[in-house]
C-alpha positions as CSV (number, residue, x, y, z in Angstrom):
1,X,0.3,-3.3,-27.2
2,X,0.9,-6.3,-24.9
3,X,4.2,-7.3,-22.9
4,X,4.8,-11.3,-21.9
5,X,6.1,-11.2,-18.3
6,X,8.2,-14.0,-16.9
7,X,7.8,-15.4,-13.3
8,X,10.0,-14.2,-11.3
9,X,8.9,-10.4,-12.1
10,X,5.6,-12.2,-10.5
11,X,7.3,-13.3,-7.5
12,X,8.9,-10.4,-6.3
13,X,5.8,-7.8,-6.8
14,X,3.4,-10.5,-5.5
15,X,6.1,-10.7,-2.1
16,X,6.1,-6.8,-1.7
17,X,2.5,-6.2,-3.0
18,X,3.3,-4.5,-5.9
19,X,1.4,-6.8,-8.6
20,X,-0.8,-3.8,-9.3
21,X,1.8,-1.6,-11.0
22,X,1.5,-4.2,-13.9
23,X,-1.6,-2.8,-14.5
24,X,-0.5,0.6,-13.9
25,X,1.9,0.4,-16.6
26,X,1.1,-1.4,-19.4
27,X,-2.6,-2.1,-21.5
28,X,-2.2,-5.6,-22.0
29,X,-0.4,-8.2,-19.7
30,X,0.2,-11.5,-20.8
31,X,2.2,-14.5,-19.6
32,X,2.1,-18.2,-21.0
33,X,1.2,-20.9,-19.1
34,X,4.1,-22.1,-18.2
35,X,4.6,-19.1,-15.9
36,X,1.1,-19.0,-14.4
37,X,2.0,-22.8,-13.3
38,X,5.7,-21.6,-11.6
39,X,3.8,-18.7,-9.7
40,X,1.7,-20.7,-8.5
41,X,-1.1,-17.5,-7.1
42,X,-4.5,-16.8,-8.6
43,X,-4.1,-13.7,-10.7
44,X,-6.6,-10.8,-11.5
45,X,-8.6,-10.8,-14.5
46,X,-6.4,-8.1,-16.2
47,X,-3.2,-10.4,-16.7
48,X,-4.0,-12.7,-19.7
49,X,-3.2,-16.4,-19.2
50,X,-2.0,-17.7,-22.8
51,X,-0.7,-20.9,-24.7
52,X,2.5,-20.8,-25.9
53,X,3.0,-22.2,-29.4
54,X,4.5,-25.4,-27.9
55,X,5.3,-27.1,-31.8
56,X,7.3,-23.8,-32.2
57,X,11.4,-24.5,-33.0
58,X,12.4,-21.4,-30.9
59,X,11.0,-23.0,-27.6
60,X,12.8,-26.1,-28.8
61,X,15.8,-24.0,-29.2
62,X,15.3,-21.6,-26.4
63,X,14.7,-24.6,-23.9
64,X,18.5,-26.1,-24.3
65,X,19.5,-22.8,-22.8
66,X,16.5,-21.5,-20.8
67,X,13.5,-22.9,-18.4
68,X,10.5,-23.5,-19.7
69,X,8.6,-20.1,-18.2
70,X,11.5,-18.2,-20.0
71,X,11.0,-19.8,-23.3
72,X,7.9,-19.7,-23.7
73,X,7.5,-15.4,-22.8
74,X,9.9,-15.3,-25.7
75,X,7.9,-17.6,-28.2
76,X,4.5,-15.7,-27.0
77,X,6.2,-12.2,-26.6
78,X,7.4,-12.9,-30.5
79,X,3.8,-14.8,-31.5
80,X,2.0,-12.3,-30.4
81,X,3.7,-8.8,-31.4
82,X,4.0,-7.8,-27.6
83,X,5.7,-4.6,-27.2
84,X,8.4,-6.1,-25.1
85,X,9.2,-8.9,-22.0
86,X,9.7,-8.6,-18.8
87,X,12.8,-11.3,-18.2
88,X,15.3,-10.2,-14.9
89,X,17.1,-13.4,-15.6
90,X,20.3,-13.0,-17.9
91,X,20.8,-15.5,-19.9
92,X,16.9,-15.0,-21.2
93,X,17.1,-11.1,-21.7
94,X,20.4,-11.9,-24.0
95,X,18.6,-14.3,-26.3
96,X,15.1,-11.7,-26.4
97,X,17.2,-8.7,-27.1
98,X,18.8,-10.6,-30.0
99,X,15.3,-11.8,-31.4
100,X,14.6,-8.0,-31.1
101,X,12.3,-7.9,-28.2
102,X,12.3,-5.0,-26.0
103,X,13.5,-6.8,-23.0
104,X,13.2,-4.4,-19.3
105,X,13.5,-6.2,-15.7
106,X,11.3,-6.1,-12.6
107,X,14.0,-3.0,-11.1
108,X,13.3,-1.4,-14.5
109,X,9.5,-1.4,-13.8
110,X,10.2,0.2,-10.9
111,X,11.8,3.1,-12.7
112,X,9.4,3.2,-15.3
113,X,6.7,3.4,-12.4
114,X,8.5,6.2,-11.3
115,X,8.9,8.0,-14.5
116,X,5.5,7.9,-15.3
117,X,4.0,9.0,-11.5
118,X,2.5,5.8,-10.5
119,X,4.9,4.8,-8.3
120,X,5.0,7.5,-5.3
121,X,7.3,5.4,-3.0
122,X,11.6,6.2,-2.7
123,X,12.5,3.4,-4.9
124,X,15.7,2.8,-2.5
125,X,12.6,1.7,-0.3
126,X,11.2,-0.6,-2.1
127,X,14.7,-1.8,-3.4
128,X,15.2,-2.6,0.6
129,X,11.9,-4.4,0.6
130,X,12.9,-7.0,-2.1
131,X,15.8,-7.4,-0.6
132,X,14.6,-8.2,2.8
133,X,12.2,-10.3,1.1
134,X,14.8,-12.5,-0.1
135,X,16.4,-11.3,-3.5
136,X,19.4,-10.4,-4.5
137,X,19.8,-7.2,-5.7
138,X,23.9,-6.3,-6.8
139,X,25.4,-3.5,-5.3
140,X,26.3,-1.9,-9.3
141,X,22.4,-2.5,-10.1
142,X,21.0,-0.7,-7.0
143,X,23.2,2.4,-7.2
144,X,21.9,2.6,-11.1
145,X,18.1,2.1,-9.8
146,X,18.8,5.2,-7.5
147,X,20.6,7.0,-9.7
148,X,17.7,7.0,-12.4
């Protein structure tokens, strides 16, 4: 099954050259186009580039609250049967989990990297490498990443 990943999951494992654990972790990557314009970067053949359905009410709905990248991974992620979305901002994994999407965040690809050997790296590591890269991680979130 697919996931629908939003941009800023893009961002940060482009910035600490991670975009290949994507394909590491899931069969079928897919992100509307909305996303592929925000990012901005070519992308390897294995990350799908789709239309969102753009006459659909929910990105009409979803778009009062959310950016357009956001609203249109939820549309597609729901369109398209996609196992889940990859959404680190908040506001966007509330409204996914309560369409019933399986909603996990760029930290929690990390763990899930981890759990399934892909990733060989100390995730504190690479938590430090975002960081110095220019995101904010919390304090709370980080000690849970470790933790796991």
């Amino acid at each position: 099954m697919a996931v629908v990943i939003d941009t800023s999951c893009l961002i940060i494992l482009s910035k600490i050259s991670r975009l290949n654990l994507l394909e590491q972790l899931f069969p079928e990557i897919i992100i509307p186009e909305a996303v592929h314009k925000e990012f901005g970067e070519s992308l390897t053949g294995y990350i799908k580039i789709r239309k969102a359905p753009l006459s659909d009410k929910l990105i009409q709905f979803a778009s009062a609250f959310l950016d357009k990248g956001e609203s249109e991974v939820i549309a597609l992620a729901l369109e398209s049967n996609a196992e889940g979305v990859v959404i680190d901002e908040k506001k966007g994994r509330k409204i996914a989990k309560g369409l019933g999407l399986k909603v996990i965040g760029t930290l929690g690809l990390l763990t899930l990297g981890k759990e399934k050997g892909v990733l060989k790296e100390d995730i504190e590591n690479i938590v430090k490498d975002i960081e110095d890269k220019g995101f904010f991680v919390s304090d709370k979130l980080k000690k849970e990443i470790i933790k796991i």
